[in-house]
PDB file as gemmi writes it, atoms N, CA and C in Angstrom:
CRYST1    1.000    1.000    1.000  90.00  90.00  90.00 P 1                      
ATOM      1  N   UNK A   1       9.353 -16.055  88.013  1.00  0.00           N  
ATOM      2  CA  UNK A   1      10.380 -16.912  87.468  1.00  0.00           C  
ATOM      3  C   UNK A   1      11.324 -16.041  86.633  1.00  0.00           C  
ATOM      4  N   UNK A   2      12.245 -16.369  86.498  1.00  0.00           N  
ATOM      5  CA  UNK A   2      13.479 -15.649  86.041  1.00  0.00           C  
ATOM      6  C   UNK A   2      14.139 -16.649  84.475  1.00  0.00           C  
ATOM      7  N   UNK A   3      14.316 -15.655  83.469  1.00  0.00           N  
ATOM      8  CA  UNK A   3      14.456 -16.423  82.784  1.00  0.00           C  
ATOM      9  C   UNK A   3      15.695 -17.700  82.810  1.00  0.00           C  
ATOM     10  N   UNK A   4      16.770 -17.367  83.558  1.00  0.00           N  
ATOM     11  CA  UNK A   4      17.521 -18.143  83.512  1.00  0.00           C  
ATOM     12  C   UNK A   4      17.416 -19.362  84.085  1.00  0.00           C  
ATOM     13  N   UNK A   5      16.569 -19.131  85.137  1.00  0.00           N  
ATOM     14  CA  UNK A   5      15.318 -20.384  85.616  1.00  0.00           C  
ATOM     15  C   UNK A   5      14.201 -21.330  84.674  1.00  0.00           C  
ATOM     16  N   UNK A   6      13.776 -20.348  83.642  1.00  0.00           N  
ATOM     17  CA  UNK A   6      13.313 -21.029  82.759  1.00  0.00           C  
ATOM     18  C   UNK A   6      13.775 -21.788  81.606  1.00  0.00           C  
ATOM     19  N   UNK A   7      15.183 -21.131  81.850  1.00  0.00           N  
ATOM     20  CA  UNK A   7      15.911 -21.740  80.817  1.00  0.00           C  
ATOM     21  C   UNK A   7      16.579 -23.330  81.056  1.00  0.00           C  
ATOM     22  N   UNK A   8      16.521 -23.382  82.266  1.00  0.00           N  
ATOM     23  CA  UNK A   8      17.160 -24.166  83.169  1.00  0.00           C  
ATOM     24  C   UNK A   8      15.813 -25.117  83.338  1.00  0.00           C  
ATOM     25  N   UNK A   9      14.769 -25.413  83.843  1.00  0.00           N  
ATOM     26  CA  UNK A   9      13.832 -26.057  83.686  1.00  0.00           C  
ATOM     27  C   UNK A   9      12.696 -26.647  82.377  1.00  0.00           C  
ATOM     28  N   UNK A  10      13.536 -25.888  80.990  1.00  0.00           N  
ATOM     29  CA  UNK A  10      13.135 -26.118  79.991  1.00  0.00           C  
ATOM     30  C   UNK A  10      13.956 -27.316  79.005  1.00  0.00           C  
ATOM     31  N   UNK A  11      15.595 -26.645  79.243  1.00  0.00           N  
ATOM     32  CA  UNK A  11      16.748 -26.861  78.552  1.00  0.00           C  
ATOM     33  C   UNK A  11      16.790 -26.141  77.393  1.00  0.00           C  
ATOM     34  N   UNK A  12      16.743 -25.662  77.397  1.00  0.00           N  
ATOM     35  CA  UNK A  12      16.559 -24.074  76.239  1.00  0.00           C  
ATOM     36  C   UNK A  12      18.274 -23.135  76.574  1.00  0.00           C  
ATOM     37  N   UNK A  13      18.550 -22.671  76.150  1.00  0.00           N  
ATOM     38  CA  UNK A  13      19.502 -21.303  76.016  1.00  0.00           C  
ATOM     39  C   UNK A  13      19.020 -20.499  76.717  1.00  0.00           C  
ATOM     40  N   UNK A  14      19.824 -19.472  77.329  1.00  0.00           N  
ATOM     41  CA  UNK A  14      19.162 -18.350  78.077  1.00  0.00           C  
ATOM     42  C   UNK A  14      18.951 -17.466  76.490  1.00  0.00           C  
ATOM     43  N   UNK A  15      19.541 -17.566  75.601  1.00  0.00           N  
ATOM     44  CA  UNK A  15      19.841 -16.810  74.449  1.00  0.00           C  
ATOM     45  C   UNK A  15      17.772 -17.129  73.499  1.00  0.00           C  
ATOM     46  N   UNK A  16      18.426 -18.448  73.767  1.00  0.00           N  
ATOM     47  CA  UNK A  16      16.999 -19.102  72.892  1.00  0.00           C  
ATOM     48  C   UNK A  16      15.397 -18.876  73.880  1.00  0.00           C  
ATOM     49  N   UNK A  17      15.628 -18.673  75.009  1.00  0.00           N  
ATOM     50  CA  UNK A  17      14.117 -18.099  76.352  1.00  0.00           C  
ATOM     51  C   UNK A  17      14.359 -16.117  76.146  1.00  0.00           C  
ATOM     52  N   UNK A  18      15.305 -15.950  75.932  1.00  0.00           N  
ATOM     53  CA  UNK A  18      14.937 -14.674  76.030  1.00  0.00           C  
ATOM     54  C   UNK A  18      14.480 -14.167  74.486  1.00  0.00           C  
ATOM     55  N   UNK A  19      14.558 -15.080  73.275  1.00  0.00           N  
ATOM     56  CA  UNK A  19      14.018 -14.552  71.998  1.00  0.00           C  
ATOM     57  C   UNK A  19      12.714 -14.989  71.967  1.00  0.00           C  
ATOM     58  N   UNK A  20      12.182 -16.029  73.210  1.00  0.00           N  
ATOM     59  CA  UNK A  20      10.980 -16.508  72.921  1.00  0.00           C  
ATOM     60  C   UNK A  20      10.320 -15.195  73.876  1.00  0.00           C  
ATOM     61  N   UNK A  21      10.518 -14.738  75.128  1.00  0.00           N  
ATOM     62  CA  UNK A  21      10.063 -13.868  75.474  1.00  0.00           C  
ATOM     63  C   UNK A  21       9.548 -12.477  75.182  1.00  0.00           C  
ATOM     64  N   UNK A  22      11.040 -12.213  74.619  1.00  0.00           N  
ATOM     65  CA  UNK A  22      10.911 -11.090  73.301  1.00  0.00           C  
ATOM     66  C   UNK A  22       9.449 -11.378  72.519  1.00  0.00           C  
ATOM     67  N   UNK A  23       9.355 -12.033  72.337  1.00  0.00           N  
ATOM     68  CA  UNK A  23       7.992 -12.474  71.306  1.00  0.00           C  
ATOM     69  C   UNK A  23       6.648 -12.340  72.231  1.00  0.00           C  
ATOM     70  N   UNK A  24       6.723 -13.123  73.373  1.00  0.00           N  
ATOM     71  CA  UNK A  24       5.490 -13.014  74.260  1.00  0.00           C  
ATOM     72  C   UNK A  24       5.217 -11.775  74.600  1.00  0.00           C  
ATOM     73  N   UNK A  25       6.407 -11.018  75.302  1.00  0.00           N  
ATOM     74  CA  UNK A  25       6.128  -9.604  75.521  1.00  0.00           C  
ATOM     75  C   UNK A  25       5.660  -8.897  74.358  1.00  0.00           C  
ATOM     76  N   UNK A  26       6.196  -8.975  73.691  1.00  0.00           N  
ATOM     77  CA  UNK A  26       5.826  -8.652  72.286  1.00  0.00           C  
ATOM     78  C   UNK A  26       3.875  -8.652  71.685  1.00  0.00           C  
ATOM     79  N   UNK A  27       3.953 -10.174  72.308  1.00  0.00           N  
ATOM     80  CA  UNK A  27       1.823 -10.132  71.834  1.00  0.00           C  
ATOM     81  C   UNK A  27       1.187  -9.935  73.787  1.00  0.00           C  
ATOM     82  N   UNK A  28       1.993  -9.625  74.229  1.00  0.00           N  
ATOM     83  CA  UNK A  28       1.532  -8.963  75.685  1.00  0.00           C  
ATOM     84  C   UNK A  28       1.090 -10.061  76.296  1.00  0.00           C  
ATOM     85  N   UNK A  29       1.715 -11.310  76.644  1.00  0.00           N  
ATOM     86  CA  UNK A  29       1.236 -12.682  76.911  1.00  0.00           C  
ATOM     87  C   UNK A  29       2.118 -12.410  78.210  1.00  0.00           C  
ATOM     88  N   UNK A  30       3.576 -12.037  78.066  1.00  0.00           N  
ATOM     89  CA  UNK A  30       4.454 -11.889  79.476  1.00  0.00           C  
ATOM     90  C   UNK A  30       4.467 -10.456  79.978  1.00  0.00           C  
ATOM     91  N   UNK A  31       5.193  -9.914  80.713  1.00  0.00           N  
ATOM     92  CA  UNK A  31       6.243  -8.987  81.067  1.00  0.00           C  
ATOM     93  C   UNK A  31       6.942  -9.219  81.649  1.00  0.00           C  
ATOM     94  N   UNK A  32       7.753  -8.128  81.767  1.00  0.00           N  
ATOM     95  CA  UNK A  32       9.175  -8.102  82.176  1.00  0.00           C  
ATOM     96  C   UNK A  32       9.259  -7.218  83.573  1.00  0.00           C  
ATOM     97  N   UNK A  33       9.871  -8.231  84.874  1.00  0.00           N  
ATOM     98  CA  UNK A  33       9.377  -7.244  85.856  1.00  0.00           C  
ATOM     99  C   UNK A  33      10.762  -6.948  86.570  1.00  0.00           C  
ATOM    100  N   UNK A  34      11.432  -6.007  87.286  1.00  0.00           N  
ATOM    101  CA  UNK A  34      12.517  -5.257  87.827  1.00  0.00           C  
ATOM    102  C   UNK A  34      12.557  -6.715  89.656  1.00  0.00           C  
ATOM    103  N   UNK A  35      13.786  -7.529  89.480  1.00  0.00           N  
ATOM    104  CA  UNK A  35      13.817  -8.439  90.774  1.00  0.00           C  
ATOM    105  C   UNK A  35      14.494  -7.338  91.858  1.00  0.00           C  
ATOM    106  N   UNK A  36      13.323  -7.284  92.923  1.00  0.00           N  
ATOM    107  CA  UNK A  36      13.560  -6.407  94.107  1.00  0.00           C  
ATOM    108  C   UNK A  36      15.318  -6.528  94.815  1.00  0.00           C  
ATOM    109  N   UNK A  37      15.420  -7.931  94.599  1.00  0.00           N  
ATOM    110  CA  UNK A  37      16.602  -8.717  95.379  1.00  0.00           C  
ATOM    111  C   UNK A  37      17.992  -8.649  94.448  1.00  0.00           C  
ATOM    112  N   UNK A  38      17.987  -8.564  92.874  1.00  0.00           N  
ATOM    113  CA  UNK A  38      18.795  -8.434  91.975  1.00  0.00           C  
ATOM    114  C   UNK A  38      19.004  -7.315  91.035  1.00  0.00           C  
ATOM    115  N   UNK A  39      19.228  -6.034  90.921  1.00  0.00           N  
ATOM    116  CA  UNK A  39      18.914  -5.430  89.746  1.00  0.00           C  
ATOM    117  C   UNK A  39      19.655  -5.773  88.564  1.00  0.00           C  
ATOM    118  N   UNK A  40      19.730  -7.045  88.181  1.00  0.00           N  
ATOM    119  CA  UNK A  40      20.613  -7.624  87.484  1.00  0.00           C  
ATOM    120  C   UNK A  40      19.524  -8.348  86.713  1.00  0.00           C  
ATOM    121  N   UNK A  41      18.784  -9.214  87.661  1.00  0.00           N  
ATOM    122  CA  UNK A  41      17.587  -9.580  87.092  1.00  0.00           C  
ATOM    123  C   UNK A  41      16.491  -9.561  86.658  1.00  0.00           C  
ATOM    124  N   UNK A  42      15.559 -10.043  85.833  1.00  0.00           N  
ATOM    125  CA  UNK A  42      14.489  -9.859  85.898  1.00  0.00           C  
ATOM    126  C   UNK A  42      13.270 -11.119  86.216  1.00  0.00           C  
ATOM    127  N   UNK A  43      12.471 -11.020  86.521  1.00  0.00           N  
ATOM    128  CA  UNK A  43      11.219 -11.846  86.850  1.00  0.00           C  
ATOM    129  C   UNK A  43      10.665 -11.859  85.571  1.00  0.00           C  
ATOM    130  N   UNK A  44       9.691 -12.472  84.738  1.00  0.00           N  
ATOM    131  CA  UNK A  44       9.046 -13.162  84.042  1.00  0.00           C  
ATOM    132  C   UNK A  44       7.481 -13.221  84.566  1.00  0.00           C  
ATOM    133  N   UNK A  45       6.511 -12.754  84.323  1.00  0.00           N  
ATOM    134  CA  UNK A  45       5.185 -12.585  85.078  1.00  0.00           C  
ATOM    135  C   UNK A  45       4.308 -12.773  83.851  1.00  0.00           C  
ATOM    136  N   UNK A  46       2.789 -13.397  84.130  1.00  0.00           N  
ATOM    137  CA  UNK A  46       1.670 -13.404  83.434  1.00  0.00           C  
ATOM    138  C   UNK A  46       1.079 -11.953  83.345  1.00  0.00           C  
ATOM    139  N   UNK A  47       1.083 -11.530  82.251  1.00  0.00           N  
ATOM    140  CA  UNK A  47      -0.188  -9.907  81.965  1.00  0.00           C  
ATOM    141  C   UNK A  47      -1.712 -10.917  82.188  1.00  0.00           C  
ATOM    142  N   UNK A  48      -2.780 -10.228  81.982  1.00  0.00           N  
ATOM    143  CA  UNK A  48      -4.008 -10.461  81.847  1.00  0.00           C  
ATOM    144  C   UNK A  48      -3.726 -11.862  80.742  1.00  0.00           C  
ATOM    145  N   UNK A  49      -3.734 -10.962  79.612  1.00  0.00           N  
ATOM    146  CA  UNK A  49      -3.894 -12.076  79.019  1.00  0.00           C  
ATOM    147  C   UNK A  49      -3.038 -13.214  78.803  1.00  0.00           C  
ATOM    148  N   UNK A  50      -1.634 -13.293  79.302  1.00  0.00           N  
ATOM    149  CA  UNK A  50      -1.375 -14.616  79.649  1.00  0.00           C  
ATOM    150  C   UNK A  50      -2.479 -15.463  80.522  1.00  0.00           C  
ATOM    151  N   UNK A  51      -2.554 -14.733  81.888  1.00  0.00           N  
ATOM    152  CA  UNK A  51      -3.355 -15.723  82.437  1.00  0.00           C  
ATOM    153  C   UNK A  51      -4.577 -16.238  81.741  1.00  0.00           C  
ATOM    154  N   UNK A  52      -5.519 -15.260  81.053  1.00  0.00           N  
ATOM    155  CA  UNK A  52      -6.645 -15.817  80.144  1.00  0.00           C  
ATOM    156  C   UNK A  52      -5.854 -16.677  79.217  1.00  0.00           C  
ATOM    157  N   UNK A  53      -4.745 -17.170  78.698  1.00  0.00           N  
ATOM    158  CA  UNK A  53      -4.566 -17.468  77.875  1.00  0.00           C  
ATOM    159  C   UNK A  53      -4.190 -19.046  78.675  1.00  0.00           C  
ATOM    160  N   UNK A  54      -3.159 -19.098  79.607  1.00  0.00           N  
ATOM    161  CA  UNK A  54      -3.024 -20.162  80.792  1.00  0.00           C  
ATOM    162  C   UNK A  54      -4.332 -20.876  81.282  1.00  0.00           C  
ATOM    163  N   UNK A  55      -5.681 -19.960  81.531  1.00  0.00           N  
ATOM    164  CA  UNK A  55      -6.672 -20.823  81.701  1.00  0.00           C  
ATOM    165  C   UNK A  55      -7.677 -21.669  81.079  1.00  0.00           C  
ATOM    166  N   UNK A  56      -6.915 -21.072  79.420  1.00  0.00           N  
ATOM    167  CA  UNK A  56      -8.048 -21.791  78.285  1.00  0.00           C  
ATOM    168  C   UNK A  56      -7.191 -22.911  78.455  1.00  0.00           C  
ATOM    169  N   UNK A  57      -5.883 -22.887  78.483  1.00  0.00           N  
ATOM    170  CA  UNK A  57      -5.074 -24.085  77.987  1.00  0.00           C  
ATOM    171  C   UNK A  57      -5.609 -25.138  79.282  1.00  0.00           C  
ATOM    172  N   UNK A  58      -5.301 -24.992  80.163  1.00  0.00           N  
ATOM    173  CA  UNK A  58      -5.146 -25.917  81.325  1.00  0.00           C  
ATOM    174  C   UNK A  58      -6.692 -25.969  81.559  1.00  0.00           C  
ATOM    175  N   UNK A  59      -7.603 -25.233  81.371  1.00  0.00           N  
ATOM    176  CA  UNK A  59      -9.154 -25.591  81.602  1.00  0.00           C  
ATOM    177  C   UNK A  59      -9.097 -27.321  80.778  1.00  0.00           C  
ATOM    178  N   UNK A  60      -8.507 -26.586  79.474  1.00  0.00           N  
ATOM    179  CA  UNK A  60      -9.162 -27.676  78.350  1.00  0.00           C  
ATOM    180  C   UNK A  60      -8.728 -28.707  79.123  1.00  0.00           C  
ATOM    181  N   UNK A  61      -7.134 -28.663  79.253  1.00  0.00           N  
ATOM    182  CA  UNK A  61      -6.264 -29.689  80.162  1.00  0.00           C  
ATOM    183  C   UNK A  61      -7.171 -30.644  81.410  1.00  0.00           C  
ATOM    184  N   UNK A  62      -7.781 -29.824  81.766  1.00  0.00           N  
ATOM    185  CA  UNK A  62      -7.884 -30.634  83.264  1.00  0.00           C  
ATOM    186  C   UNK A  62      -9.655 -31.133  82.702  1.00  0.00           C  
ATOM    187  N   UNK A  63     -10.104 -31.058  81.881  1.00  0.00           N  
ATOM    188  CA  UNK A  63     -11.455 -31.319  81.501  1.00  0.00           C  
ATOM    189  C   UNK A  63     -11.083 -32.571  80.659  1.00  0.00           C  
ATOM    190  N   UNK A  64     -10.204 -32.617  79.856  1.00  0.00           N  
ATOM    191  CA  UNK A  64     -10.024 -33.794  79.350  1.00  0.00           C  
ATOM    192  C   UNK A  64      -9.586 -34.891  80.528  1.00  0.00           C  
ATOM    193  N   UNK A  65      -8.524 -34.122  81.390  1.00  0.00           N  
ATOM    194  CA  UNK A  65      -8.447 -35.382  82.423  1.00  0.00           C  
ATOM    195  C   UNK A  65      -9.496 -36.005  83.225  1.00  0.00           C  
ATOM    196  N   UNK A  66     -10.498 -34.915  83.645  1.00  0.00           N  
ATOM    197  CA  UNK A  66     -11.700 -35.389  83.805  1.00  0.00           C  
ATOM    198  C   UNK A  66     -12.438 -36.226  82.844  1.00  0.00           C  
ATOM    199  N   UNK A  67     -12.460 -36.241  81.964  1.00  0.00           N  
ATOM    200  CA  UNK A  67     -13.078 -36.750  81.465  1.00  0.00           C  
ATOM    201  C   UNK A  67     -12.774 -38.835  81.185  1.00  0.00           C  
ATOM    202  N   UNK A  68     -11.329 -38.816  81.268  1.00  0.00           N  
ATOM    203  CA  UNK A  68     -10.481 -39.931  81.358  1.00  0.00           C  
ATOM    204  C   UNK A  68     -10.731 -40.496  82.722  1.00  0.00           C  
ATOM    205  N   UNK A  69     -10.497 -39.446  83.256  1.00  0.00           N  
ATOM    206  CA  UNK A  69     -10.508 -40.000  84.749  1.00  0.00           C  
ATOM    207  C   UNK A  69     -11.939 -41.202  85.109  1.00  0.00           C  
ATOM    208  N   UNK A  70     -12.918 -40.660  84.603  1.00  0.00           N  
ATOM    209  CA  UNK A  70     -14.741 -41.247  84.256  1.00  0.00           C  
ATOM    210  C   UNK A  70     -14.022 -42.404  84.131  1.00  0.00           C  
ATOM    211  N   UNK A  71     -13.015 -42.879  83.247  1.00  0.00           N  
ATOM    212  CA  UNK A  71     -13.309 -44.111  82.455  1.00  0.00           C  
ATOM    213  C   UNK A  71     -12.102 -45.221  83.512  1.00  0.00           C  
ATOM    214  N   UNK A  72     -11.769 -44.487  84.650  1.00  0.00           N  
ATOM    215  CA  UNK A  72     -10.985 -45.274  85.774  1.00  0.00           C  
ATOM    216  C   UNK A  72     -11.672 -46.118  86.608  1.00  0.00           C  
ATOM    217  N   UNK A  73     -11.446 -47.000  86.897  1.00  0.00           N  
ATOM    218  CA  UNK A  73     -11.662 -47.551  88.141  1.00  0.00           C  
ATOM    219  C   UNK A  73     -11.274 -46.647  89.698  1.00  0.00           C  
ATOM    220  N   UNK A  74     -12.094 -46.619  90.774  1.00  0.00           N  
ATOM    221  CA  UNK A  74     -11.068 -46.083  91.609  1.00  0.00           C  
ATOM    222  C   UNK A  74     -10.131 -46.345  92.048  1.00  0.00           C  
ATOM    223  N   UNK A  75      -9.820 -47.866  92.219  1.00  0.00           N  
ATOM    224  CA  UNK A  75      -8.127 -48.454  92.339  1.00  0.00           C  
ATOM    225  C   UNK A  75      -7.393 -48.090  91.302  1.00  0.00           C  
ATOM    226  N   UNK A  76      -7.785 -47.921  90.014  1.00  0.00           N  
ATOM    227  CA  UNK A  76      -6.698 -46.993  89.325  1.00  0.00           C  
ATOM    228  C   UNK A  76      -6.668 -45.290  89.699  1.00  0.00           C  
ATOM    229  N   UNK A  77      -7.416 -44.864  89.877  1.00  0.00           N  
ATOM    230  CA  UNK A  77      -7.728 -43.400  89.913  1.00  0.00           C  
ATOM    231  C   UNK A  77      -6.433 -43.100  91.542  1.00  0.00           C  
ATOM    232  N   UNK A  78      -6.368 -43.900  92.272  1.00  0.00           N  
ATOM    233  CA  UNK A  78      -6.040 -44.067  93.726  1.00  0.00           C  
ATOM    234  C   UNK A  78      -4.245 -44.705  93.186  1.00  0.00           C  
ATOM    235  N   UNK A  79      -3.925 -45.568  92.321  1.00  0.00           N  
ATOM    236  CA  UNK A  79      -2.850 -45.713  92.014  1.00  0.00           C  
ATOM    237  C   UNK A  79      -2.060 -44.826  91.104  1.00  0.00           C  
ATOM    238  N   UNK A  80      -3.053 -44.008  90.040  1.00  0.00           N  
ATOM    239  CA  UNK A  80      -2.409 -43.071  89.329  1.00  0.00           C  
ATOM    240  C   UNK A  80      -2.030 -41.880  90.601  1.00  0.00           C  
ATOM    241  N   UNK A  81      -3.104 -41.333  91.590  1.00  0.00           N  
ATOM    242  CA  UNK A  81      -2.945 -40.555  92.553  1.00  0.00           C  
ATOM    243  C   UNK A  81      -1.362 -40.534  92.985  1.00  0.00           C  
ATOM    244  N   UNK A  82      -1.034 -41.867  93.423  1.00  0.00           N  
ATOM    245  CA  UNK A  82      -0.247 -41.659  94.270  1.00  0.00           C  
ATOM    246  C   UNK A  82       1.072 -41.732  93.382  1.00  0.00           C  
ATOM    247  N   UNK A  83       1.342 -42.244  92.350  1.00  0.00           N  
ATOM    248  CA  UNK A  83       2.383 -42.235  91.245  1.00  0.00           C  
ATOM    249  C   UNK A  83       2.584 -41.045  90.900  1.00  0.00           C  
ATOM    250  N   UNK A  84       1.844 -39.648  90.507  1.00  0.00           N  
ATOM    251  CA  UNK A  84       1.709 -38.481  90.634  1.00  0.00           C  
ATOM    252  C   UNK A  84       2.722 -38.153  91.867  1.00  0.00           C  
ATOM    253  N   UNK A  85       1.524 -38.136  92.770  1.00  0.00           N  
ATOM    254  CA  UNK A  85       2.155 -37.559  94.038  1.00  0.00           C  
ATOM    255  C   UNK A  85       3.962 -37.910  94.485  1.00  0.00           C  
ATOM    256  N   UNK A  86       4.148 -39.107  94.215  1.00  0.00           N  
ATOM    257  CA  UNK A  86       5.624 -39.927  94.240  1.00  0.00           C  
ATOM    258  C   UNK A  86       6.291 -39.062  93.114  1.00  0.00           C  
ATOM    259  N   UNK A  87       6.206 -38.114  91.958  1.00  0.00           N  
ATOM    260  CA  UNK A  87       6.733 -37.719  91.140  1.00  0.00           C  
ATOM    261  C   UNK A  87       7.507 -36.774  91.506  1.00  0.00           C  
ATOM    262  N   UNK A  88       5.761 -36.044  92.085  1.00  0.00           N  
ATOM    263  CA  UNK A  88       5.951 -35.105  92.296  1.00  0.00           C  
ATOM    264  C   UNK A  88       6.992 -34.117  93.801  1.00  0.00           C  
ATOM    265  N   UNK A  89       7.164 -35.325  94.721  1.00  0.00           N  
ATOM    266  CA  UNK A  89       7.624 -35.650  95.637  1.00  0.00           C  
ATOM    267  C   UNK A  89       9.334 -35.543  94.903  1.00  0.00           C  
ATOM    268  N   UNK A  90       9.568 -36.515  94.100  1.00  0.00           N  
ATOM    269  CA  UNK A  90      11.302 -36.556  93.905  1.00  0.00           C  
ATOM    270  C   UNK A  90      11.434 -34.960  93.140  1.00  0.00           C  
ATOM    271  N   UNK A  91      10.254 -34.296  92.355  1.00  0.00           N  
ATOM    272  CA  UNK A  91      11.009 -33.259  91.894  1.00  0.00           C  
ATOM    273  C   UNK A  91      11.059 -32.122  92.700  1.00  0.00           C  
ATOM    274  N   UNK A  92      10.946 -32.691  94.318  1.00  0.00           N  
ATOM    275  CA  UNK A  92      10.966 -31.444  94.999  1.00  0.00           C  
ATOM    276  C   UNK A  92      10.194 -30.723  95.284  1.00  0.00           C  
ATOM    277  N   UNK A  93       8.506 -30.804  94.987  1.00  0.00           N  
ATOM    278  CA  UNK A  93       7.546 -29.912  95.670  1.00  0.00           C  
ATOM    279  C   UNK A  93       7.134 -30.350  96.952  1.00  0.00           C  
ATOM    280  N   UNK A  94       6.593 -29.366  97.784  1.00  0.00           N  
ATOM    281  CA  UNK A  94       6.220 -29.290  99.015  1.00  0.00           C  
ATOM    282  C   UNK A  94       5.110 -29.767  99.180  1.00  0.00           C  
ATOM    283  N   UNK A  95       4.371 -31.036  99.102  1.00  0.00           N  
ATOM    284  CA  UNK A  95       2.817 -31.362  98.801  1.00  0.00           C  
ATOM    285  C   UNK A  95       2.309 -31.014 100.361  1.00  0.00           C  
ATOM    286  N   UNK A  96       2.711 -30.994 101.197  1.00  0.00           N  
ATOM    287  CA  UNK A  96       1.804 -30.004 102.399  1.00  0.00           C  
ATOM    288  C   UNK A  96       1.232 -28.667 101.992  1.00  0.00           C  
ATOM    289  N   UNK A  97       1.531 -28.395 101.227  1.00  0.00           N  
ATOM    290  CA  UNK A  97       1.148 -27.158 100.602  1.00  0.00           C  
ATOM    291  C   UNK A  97       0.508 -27.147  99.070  1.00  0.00           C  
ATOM    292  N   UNK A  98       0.088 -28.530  98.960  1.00  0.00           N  
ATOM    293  CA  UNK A  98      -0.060 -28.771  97.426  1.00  0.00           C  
ATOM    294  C   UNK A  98       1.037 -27.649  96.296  1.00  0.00           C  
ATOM    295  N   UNK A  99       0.216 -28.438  95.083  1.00  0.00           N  
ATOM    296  CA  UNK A  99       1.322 -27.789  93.886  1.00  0.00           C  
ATOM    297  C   UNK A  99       0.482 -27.149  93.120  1.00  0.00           C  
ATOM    298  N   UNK A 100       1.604 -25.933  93.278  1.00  0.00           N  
ATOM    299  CA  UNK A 100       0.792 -24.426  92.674  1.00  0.00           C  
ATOM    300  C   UNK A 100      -0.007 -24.820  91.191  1.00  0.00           C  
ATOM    301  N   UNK A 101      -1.356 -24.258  91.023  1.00  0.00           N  
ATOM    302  CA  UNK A 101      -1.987 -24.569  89.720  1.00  0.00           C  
ATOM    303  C   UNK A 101      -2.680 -25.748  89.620  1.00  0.00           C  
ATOM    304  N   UNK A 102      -2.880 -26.586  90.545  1.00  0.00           N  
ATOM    305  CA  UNK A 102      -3.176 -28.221  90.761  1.00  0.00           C  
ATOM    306  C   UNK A 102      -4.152 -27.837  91.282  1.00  0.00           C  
ATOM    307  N   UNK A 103      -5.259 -29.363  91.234  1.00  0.00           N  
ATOM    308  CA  UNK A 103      -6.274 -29.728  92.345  1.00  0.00           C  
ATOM    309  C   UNK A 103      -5.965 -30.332  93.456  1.00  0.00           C  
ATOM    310  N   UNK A 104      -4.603 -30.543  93.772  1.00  0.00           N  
ATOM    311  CA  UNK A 104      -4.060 -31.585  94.644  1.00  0.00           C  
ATOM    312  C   UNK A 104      -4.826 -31.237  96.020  1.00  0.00           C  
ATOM    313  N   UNK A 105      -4.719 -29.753  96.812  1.00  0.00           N  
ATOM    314  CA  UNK A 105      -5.238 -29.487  97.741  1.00  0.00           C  
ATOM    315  C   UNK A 105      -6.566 -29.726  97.957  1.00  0.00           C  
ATOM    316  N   UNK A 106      -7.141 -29.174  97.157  1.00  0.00           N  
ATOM    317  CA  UNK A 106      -8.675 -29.728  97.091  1.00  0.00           C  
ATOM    318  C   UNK A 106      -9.040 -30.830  96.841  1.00  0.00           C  
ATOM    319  N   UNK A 107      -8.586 -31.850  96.203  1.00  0.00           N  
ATOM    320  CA  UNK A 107      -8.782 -32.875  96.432  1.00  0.00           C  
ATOM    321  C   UNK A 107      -8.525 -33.741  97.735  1.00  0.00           C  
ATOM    322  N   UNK A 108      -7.639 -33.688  98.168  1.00  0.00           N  
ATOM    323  CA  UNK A 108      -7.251 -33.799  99.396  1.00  0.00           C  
ATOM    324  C   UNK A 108      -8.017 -33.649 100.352  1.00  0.00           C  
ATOM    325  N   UNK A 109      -8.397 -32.340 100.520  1.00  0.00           N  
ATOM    326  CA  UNK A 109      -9.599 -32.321 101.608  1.00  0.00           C  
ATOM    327  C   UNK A 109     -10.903 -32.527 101.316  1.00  0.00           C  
ATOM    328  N   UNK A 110     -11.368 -32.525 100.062  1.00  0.00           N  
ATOM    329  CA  UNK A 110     -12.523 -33.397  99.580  1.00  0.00           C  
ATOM    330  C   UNK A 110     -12.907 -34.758 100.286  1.00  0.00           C  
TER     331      UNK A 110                                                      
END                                                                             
């Protein structure tokens, strides 16, 4: 991702994503990578420990949803499903391919 992409999917400043980056790179959470296609640009990438840091967050994330999820009915579990999926649909992801970071695929073929 490119910051001006992130800036753009946040609503942030490119001014105000690149001082937050500055900072991540900074505790070694991002880097900064050379775009093959732009030398104008740059890419935005997880180091190690971003990703360790991405999987505590979203572990916790998806354990609490599990845990909610317990307290569904499956006609709700099956109506939240597809309200998701309908979301996720208008903002443009490819769900034949599920969405990157999701259980969608695996669930699916479950």
């Amino acid at each position: 991702m490119t910051p001006k992409m992130l800036a753009g999917s946040t609503d942030l400043s490119t001014g105000a994503v690149t001082a937050i980056c500055d900072r991540l790179v900074a505790r070694d959470v991002v880097r900064r990578a050379a775009n093959p296609d732009d030398r104008r640009s740059l890419f935005l990438e997880l180091t190690g420990t971003g990703e360790t840091l991405m999987e505590s967050i979203y572990g916790d994330f998806r354990a609490r949803i599990g845990e909610a999820e317990k307290e569904m009915s499956c006609a709700e579990q099956e109506l939240l499903e597809a309200q998701l999926l309908s979301i996720a649909a208008a903002l443009g992801y490819d769900l034949e391919e599920g969405l990157a970071g999701t259980q969608i695929s695996a669930a699916k073929s479950a």
